[in-house]
C-alpha positions, 0 to 999 in steps of 0.5 A: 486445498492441499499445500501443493495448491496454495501457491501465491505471487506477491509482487514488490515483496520488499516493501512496506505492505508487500513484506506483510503480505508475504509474512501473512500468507507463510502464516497461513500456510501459502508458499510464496513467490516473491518478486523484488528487483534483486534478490541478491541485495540483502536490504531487499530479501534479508528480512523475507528470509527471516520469516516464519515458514520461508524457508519450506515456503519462500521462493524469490523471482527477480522481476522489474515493473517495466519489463515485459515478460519478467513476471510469467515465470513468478506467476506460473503455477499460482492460484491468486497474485497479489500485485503491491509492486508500484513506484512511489518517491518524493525526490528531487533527484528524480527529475521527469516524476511523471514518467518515471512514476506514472508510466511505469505503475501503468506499464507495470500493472500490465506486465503482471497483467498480462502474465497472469493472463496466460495462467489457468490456474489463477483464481483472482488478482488483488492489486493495491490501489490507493484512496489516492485513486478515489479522492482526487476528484477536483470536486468540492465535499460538501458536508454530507457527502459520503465517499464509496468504492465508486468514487474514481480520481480524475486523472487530468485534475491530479496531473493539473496539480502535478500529483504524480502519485495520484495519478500513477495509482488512478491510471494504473488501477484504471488500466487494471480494471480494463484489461481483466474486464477484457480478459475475464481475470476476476480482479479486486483492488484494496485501496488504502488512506496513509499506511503506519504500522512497525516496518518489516523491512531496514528502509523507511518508505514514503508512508511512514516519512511524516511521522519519522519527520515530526522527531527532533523537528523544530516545527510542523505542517498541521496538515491532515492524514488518514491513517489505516495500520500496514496489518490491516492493509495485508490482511484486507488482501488475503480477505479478499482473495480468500472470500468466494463473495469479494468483489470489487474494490475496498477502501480503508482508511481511518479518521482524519487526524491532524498532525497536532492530534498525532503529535498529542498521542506521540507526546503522551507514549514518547515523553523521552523524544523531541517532538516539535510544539510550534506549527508552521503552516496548516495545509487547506488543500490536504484537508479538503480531501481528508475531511470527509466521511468514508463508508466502511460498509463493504471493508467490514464485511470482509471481517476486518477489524481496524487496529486503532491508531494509538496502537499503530502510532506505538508499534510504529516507533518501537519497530522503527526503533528496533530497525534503528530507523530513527536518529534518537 
């Protein structure tokens, strides 16, 4: 393939996943149209443009999830795109979470959809899912139950709980596989735990806020995460995309780990910062659905090879650090 033919989309290039995405495919030699909300606003692209290769390599399109139409001209003359654009806070100054979450993940993914429909060119899409589109099934895990790539959330179970995110990512990745089953567009969905790993861009996003949260804090929720590192997540994208074999969707994520764990490890790299001995409350709820054995057959025949979480947790603080994203 010559360089004229490796063109890719990436969409929500700002953000955590999205800017290792972009950062990898320079690597590999893609050029790279990149959307992000404005392209003038330097906390947005000054970090993209500093990139190795961007540059030669590196294109920048305005483009907004709910706008119909402001993909075509990212997507156009692209050989695969890799669609990480999706709503994602925790704020209570959002007032309608489920609107504003929600509608515009599902509007958003057939926006890109439906541009990426139009081109010939386009060998496959990747989308980022979640295991938030997986796990929230509202039935109990008994002890050997293994979870795989075919376990789907419930929709009306994540909105009775009010877990907006889950269902923005269930809906979406719903709606995605639907419209490129209609379409004929060869789709495949990563579907990642918590992301850690050094942020790229000047912002702390929602991934990283319960590790930015345990410093200086005077208690902690002992609650249970599954963490996976941002460069496998990236990476998993451009795996699945490059292998003719891949299909389907994949799920990553590492052990469960609690808070207390974390805290354990973060202790013994950190001795230098406050972190919080006293634990305040124990969530059952997210352990229940972070307890549980994940198969990893089908991520590990993509040939990924997990960065393991003391490493991640390390490089997490030193990038935060090196950003001047923690108020140590």
């Amino acid at each position: 393939m010559s360089e004229a033919e490796k063109v890719v989309c990436v969409t929500g290039a700002s953000g955590f996943i999205g800017s290792w995405l972009v950062n990898f495919l320079l690597q590999r030699g893609y050029t790279v149209n990149a959307t992000v909300r404005d392209p003038n606003d330097p906390k947005k692209v000054e970090h993209l443009v500093e990139l190795d290769g961007a540059n030669e390599r590196l294109r920048l399109f305005k483009a907004e999830l709910m706008d119909e139409g402001s993909f075509d001209s990212a997507v156009e003359g692209c050989i695969g795109v890799f669609h990480a654009a999706s709503p994602c806070f925790y704020s209570s100054a959002v007032k309608d979470q489920q609107a504003e979450m929600v509608e515009a993940a599902v509007k958003g993914t057939l926006n890109v959809l439906r541009a990426c429909a139009k081109v010939a060119s386009i060998k496959r899409v990747i989308i980022t899912s979640s295991l938030a589109a997986v796990m929230s099934t509202g039935e109990p895990l008994a002890d050997n139950v293994v979870v795989d790539e075919t376990w789907f959330s419930d929709p009306g179970f994540c909105q009775e709980l009010k877990h907006w995110y889950s269902l923005s990512k269930t809906l979406a990745e719903k709606v995605a596989w639907e419209f490129s089953e209609e379409n004929g567009i060869d789709m495949v969905s990563i579907n990642p735990g918590m992301v850690s790993g050094p942020p790229l861009q000047p912002t702390v996003g929602i991934s990283l806020e319960p590790i930015v949260k345990l410093i200086g804090a005077e208690t902690f929720t002992d609650a249970t995460f599954r963490w996976v590192d941002v460069r496998d997540v990236a990476i998993a994208h451009i795996l699945a995309f490059e292998s003719p074999s891949a299909h389907g969707r994949y799920c990553l994520d590492g052990k469960p780990m609690k808070s207390s764990q974390v805290l354990k490890i973060l202790r013994e790299l950190y001795p230098d910062l406050n972190f919080p001995e006293r634990c305040s409350v124990k969530t059952r709820l997210l352990s229940v659905y972070t307890e549980y054995e994940l198969s990893e057959e089908k991520v590990k025949s993509l040939g990924i090879i997990f960065t393991p979480l003391e490493v991640s947790l390390k490089d997490t603080i030193d990038g935060l650090r090196e950003k001047n994203l923690l108020s140590v």
